[in-house]
C-alpha positions as CSV (number, residue, x, y, z in Angstrom):
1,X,93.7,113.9,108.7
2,X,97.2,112.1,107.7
3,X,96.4,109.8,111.0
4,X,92.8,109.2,110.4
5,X,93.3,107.9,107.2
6,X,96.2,105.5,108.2
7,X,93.8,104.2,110.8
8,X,91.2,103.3,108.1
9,X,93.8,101.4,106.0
10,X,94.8,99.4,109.5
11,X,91.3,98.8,109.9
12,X,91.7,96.4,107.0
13,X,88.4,96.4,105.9
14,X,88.5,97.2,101.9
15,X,87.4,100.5,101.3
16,X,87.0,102.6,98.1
17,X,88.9,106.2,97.3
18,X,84.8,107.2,97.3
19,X,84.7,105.8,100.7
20,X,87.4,107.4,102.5
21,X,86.6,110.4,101.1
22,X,83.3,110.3,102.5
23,X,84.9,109.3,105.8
24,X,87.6,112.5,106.1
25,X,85.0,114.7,104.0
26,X,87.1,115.8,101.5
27,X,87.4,114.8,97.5
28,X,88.7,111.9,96.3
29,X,91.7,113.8,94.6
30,X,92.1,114.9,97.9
31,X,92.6,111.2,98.9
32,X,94.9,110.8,96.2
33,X,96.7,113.3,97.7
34,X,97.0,112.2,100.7
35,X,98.0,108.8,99.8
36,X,100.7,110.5,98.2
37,X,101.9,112.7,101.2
38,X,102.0,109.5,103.1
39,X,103.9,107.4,100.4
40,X,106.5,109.6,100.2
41,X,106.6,110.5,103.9
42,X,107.6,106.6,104.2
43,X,103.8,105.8,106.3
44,X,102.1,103.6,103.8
45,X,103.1,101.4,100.9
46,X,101.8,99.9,97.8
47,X,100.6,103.1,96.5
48,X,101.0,103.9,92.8
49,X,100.0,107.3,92.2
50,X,98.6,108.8,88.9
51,X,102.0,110.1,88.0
52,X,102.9,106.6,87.5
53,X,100.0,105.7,85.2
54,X,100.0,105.3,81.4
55,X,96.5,105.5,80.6
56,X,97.9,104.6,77.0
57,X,99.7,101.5,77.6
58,X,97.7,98.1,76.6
59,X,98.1,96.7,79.8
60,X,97.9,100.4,82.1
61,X,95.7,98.7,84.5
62,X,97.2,95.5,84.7
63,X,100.4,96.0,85.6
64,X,99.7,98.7,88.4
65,X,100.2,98.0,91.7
66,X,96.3,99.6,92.3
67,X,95.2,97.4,90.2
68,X,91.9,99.3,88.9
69,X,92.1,101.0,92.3
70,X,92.0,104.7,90.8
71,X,88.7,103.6,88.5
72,X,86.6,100.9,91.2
73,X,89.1,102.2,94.3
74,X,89.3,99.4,96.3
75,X,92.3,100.3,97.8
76,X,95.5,98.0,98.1
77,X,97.4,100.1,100.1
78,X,99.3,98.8,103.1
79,X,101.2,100.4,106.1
80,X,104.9,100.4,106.7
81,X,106.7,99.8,110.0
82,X,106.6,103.8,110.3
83,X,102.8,104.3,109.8
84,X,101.8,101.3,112.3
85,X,103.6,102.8,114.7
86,X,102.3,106.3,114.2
87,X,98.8,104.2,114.1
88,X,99.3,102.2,117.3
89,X,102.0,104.5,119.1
């Protein structure tokens, strides 16, 4: 699943948390989970994850790197030198 979903980010085309989810048939936290698992693993980058966010702060949205990613989920995650070549190995 971790592969399939690095291929949709090399894909490039901008898809939602909703949409990938729909693609690997699981939930979007399950997404967010993954993205996660891959962040850390050292596979993609440019991934905030909820732990990160301060739903309280005036300017929460703003000044993540998602953007409003986690509420529209247009995604602005990227691979690293590791996951492109787990992609296109």
């Amino acid at each position: 699943m971790f592969q399939q979903f690095l291929r949709i980010v090399h894909s490039g085309s901008v898809q939602s948390q909703f949409e990938i989810a729909q693609k690997l048939n699981v939930s979007p936290d399950m997404v967010l989970q993954i993205v996660r698992e891959l962040t850390t693993r050292g596979y993609l980058q440019g991934a905030a994850t909820l732990d990160d966010c301060d739903p309280n702060s005036k300017h929460a949205c703003t000044d993540c790197p998602m953007g409003s990613a986690c509420q529209s989920s247009f995604n602005t995650w990227s691979l690293t030198e590791k996951g492109e070549k787990w992609v296109t190995g």
